[in-house]
C-alpha positions as CSV (number, residue, x, y, z in Angstrom):
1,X,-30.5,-15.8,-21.3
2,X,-30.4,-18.4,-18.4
3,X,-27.8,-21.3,-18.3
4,X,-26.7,-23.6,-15.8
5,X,-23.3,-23.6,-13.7
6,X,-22.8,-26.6,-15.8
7,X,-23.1,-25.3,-19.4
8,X,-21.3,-21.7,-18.3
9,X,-18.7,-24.4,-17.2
10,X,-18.6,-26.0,-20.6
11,X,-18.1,-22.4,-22.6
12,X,-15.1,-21.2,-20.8
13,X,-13.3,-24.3,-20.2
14,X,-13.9,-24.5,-16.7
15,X,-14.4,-27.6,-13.8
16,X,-17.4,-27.2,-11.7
17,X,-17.3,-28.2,-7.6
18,X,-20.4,-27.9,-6.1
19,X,-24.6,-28.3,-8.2
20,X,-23.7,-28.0,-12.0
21,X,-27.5,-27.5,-12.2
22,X,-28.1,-24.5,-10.5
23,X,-29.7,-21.7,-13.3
24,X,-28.0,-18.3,-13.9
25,X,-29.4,-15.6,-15.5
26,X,-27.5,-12.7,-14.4
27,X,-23.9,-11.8,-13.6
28,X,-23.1,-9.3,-10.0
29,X,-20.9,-8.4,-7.8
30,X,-19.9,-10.8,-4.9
31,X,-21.9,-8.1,-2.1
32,X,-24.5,-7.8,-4.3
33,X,-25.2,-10.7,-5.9
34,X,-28.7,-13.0,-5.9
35,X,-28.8,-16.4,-6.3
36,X,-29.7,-16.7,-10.4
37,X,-26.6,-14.5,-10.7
38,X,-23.1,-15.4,-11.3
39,X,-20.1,-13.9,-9.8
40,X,-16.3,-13.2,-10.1
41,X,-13.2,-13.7,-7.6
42,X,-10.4,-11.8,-9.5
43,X,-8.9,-9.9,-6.8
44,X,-8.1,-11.6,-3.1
45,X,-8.4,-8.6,-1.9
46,X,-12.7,-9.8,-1.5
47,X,-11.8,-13.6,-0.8
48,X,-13.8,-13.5,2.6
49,X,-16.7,-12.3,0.5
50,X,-16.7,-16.1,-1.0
51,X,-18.2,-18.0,2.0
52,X,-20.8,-15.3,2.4
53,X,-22.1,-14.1,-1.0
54,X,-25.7,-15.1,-2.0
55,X,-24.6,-15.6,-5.9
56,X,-26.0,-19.1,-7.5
57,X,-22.3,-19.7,-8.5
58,X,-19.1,-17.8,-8.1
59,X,-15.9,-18.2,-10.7
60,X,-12.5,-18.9,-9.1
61,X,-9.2,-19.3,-9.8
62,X,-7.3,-22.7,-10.1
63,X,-5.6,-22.4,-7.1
64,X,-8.6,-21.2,-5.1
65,X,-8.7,-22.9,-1.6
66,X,-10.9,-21.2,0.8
67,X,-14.6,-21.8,2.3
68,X,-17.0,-21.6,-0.8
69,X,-21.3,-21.8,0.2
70,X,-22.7,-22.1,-3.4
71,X,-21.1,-23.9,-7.1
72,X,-18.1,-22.7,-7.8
73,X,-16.0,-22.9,-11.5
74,X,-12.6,-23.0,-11.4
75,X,-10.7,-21.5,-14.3
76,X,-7.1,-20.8,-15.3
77,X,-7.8,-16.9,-16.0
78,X,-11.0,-15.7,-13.9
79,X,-10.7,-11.8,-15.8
80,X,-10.9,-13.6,-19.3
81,X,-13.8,-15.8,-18.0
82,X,-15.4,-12.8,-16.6
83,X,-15.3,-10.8,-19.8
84,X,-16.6,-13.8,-21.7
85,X,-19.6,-14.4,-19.4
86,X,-20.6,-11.0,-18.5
87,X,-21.1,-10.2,-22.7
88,X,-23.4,-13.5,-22.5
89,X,-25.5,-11.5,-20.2
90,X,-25.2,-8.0,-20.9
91,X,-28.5,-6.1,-22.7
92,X,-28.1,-5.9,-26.8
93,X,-25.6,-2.6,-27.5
94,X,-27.3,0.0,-28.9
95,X,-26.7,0.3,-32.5
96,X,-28.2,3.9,-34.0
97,X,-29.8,3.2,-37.2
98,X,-27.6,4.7,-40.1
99,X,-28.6,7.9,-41.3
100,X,-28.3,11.7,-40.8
101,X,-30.1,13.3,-37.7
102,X,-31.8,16.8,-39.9
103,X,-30.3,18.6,-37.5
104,X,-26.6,17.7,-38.1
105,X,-24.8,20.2,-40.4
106,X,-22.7,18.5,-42.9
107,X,-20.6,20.8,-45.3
108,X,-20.6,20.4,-49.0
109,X,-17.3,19.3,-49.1
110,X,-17.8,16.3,-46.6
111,X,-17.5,12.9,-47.0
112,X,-19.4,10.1,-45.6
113,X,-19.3,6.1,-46.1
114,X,-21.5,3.4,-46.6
115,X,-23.9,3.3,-43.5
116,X,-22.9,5.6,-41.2
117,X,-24.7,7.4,-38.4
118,X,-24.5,11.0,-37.8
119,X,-26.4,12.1,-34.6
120,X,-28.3,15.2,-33.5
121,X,-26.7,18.6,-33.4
122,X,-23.2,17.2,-34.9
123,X,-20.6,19.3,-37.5
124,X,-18.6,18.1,-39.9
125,X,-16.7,20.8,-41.5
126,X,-15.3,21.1,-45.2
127,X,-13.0,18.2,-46.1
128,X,-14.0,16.3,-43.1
129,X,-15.1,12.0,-43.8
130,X,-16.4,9.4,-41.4
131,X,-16.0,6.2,-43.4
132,X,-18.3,2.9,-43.4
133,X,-20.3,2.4,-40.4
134,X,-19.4,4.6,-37.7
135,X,-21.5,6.1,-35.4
136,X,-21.1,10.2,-34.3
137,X,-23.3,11.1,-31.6
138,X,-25.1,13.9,-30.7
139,X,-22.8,17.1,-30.5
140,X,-19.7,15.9,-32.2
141,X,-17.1,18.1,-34.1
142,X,-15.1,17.1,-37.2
143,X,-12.9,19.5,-37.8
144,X,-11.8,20.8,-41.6
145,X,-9.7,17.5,-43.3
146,X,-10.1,15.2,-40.7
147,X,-10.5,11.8,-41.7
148,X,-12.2,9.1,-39.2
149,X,-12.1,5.4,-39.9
150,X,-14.8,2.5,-40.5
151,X,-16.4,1.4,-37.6
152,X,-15.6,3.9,-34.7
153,X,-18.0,5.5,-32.5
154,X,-17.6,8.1,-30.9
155,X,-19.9,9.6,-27.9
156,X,-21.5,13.0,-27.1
157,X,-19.6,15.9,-27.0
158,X,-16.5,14.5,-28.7
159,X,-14.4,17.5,-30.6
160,X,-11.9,16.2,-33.6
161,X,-9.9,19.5,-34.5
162,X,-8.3,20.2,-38.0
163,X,-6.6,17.6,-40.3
164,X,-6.8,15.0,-37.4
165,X,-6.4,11.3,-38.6
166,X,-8.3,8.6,-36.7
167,X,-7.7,5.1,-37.7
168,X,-10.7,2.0,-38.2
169,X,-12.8,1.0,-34.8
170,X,-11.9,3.7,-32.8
171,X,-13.5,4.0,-29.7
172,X,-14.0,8.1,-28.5
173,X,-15.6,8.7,-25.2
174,X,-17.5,11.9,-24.2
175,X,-15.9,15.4,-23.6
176,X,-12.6,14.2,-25.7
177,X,-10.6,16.8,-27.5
178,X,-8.2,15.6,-30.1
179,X,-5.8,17.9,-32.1
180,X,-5.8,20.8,-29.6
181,X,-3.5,23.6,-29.6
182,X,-0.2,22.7,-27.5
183,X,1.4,24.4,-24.7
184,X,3.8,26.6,-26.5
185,X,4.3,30.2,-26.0
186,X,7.0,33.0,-26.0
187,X,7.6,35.1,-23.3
188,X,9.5,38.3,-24.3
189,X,10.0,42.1,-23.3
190,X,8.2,44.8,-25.6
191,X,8.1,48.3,-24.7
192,X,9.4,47.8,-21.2
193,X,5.8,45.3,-21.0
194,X,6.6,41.2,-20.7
195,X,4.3,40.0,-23.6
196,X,3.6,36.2,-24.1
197,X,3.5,35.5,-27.7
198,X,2.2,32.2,-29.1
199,X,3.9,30.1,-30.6
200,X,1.9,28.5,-34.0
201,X,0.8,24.9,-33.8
202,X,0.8,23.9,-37.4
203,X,0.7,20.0,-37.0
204,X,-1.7,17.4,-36.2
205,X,-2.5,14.0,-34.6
206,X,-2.9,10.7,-36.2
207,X,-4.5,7.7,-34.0
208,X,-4.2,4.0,-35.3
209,X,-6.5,1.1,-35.3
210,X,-8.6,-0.1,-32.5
211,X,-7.8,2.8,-29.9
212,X,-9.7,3.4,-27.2
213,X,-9.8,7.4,-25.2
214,X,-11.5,7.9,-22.8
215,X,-13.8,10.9,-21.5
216,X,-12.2,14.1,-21.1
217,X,-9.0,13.1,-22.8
218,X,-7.2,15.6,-24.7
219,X,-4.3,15.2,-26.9
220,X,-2.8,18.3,-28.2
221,X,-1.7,18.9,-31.9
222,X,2.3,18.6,-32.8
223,X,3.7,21.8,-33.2
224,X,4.7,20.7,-36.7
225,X,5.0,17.0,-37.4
226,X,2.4,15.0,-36.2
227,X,1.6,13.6,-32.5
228,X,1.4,9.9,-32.6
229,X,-1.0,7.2,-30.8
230,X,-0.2,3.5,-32.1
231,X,-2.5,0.7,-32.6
232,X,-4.6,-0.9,-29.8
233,X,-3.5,1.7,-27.4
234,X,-6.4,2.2,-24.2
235,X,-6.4,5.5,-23.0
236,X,-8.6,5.7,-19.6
237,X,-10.5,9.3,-18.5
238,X,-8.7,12.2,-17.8
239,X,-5.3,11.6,-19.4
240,X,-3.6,14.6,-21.1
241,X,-0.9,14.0,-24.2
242,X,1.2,16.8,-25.0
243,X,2.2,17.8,-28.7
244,X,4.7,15.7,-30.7
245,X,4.1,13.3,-28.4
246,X,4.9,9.7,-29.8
247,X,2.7,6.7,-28.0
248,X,3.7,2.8,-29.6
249,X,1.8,-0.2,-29.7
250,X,-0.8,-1.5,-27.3
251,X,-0.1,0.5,-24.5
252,X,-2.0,1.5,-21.8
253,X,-2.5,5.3,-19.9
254,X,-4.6,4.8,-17.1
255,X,-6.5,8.0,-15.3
256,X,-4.9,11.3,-15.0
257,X,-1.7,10.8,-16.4
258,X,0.3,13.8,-18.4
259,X,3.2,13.2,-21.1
260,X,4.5,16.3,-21.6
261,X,5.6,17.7,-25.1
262,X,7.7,15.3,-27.1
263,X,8.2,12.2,-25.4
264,X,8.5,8.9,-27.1
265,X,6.7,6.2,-25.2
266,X,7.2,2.5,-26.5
267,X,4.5,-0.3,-27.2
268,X,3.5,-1.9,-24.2
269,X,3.9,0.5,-22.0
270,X,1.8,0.6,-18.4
271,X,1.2,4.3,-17.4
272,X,-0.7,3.9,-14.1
273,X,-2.9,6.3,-12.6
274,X,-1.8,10.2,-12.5
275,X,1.7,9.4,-13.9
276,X,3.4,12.2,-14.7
277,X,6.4,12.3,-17.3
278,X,8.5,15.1,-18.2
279,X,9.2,16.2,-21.4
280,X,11.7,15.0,-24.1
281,X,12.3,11.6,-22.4
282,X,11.6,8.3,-23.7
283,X,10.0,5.0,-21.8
284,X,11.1,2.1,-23.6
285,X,8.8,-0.7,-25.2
286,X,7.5,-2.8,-21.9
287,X,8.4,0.0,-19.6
288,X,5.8,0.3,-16.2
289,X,5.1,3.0,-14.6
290,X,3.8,3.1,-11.5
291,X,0.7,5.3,-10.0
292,X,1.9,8.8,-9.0
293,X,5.3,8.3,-10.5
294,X,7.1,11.7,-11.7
295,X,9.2,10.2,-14.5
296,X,12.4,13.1,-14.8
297,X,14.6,10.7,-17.1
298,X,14.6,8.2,-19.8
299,X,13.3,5.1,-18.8
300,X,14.5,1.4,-19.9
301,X,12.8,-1.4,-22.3
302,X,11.0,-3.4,-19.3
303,X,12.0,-1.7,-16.6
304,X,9.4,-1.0,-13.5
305,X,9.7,2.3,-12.3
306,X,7.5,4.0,-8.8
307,X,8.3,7.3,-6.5
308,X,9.2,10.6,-7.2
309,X,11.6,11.4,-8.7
310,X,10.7,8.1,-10.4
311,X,13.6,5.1,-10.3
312,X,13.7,1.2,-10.2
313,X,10.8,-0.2,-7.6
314,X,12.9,-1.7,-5.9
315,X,14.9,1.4,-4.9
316,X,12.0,3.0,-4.5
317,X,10.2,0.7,-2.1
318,X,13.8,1.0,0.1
319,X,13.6,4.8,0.2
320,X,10.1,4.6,1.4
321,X,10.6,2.5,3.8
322,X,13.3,4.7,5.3
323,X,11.6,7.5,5.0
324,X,8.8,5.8,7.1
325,X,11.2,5.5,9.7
326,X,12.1,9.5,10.5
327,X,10.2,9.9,13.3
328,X,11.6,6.7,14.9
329,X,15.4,8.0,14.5
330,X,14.1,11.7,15.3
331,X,13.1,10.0,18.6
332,X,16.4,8.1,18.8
333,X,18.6,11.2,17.7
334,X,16.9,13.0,20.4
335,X,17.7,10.4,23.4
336,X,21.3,9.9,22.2
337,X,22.0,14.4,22.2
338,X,20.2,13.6,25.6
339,X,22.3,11.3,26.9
340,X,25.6,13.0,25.5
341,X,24.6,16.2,27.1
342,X,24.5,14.2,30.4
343,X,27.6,12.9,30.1
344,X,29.1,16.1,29.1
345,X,28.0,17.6,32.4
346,X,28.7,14.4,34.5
347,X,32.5,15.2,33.1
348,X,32.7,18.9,34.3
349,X,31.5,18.1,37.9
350,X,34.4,15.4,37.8
C-alpha cells in the first residue's frame, strides 16, 4: 500500500503541517524509521527523537510543540491513530485453510463446526467441540467436555484441561494452560511421618467473549465451582490465576501478575506488571494496581493503589520518599549523638 501524508491525514481525522504529498508505504519506529515510512509519538518519553528521525511523516499529538524535520499529523489520540495505520500496512494475517491436519487425533465423540481448522499433532478428547471457524494450531490439547467458541484461535502448544468453557473470539497464546489443578493440599501427621495429601480439584474455568491470554498463562481449575474470566478481559504473558478466582469485565493483567485462590477482581480493573494479590480479597470495579504492588486487603471501586504492603498512591509515594531519605537522617542522627556526647563531656570538665 503506499498513501500520501495527506490521504493518511484524511482517514484518521487528522491536520497535516508540513508536505501533505510525501508517499508512505511503511510504518517504524522513530530510531529506525526511513523516509517512505511513517512514525508514532505516543510517549514523551522519545520527544527529542522528533527533530532527528528520518521517517517521511511522524503522527503527533494536538498539543505537540517541539522541533519537527519532516510532515507531521496532528491527532487528538496518537495510540488509536497508530493502531488504525499500522493494520493499513501490516502483511495479510495468516488464515489456515479449514480442515483437519491427518495427523490431529480427534475422538469419536468430538465435535467440530462449520469451517474450522485443526492443525498438526493436535488432541481433542471425547466430548471436546471447537465451534465455527476457529483455528487450533499445531500441538493443542482439548481436554474431555471442553467446549471452545466460534472464531478463536489459539496458538502452538496451547493445553485446554477438562470441562473448560471458552467463550466466541478467543484469543490463546502459546504455552497457555487453562483448567489446571490448583494449589490445594493437606498437610497432616501419619505414622509419626508428615504426609501432604491433595486436596481434589473437581471444578473448572469458564472464559467469556473476546478474551485475550497470553503465552505461558495458566489459570488453575476452581476447586469446586467454577473460576471465572469476564468478557473482553486482556491477559498479558506470564500471569498466573489461582482457582475460584473471579476476574469482571474488560480488565486488564499485565505480565507476571498472581491472584491467589479466590479473589474477586471487578471489571475494569488495571493489574500492572508482577502485581501480586493475596487471597480471599476483592479489588473493586475500576480499581488500579500498580507494578510490583503486594495487595494484603480488599481494595476500593476506583481506587489507585502502589507499594508493598499495597495502599493509596498517594501514601505510598510519601513513604518512599521518606524512606529515600534514611541515610540523610542516619548522617544527621549521627552528628547530633556527636555533638551531645561533646557536650556531655564539656559539662564534666566544668
Amino acid at each position: 500500500m503506499k498513501l500520501t501524508v495527506t490521504q493518511i491525514a484524511g482517514k484518521i481525522g487528522g491536520t497535516v503541517k508540513g508536505d501533505g504529498s510525501v508517499a508512505i508505504t511503511g510504518v517504524a519506529a522513530l530510531s529506525d524509521a526511513c523516509d517512505s515510512d511513517i512514525a508514532f509519538l505516543s510517549n514523551p518519553r522519545y520527544a527529542a527523537m522528533v527533530a532527528t528521525t528520518r521517517a517521511g511523516a511522524v503522527i503527533v499529538g494536538l498539543d505537540w510543540e517541539g522541533a519537527c524535520s519532516v510532515p507531521a499529523i496532528r491527532v487528538k489520540d496518537v495510540d488509536k491513530a497508530a493502531a488504525v495505520v499500522v493494520a493499513w500496512f501490516a502483511p495479510a494475517p495468516i488464515q489456515p485453510a479449514a480442515g483437519i491436519h491427518p495427523t490431529a487425533v480427534i475422538a469419536d465423540r468430538s465435535g467440530l463446526g462449520r469451517d474450522v481448522s485443526i492443525g498438526p499433532y493436535c488432541v481433542l478428547e471425547p466430548g471436546a467441540r471447537v465451534d465455527d471457524r476457529s483455528v487450533i494450531y499445531a500441538g493443542c490439547y482439548i481436554g474431555h467436555d471442553s467446549v471452545v467458541g466460534k472464531d478463536c484461535r489459539f496458538y502452538p502448544h496451547v493445553s485446554i484441561r477438562e470441562r473448560t468453557r471458552i467463550g466466541d473470539r478467543a484469543i490463546i497464546h502459546s504455552g497457555a494452560v487453562l483448567g489446571s489443578d490448583g494449589y490445594g493440599f493437606i498437610p497432616e501427621q501419619k505414622d509419626g511421618k508428615l504426609v501432604i495429601s491433595k486436596i481434589p480439584q473437581t471444578g473448572h474455568v469458564e472464559i467469556g467473549d473476546d478474551v485475550e491470554i497470553g503465552a505461558n498463562v495458566t489459570i488453575d481449575r476452581a476447586r469446586f465451582g467454577r473460576t471465572k474470566i469476564g468478557n473482553s478481559v486482556k491477559i498479558d504473558n506470564l500471569v498466573h490465576i489461582a482457582h475460584n478466582v473471579t476476574v469482571g469485565d474488560c480488565t486488564g493483567i499485565i505480565a507476571q501478575s498472581g491472584i491467589s485462590g479466590s479473589v474477586s477482581v471487578g471489571s475494569r480493573v488495571i493489574l500492572y506488571g508482577q502485581a501480586g494479590v493475596a487471597g480471599h480479597l476483592s479489588i473493586g470495579d475500576g480499581a488500579v494496581v500498580g507494578a510490583q504492588a503486594g495487595v494484603t486487603k480488599d481494595v476500593p471501586a476506583g481506587a489507585y493503589v502502589t507499594g508493598y504492603p499495597a495502599m493509596p498512591h498517594d501514601k505510598a509515594a510519601k513513604v518512599h520518599a521518606h524512606l529515600m531519605r534514611i541515610p540523610q537522617l542516619k548522617e544527621k542522627i549521627a552528628e547530633l549523638e556527636k555533638r551531645v556526647a561533646e557536650m556531655v563531656i564539656a559539662k564534666k570538665e566544668d
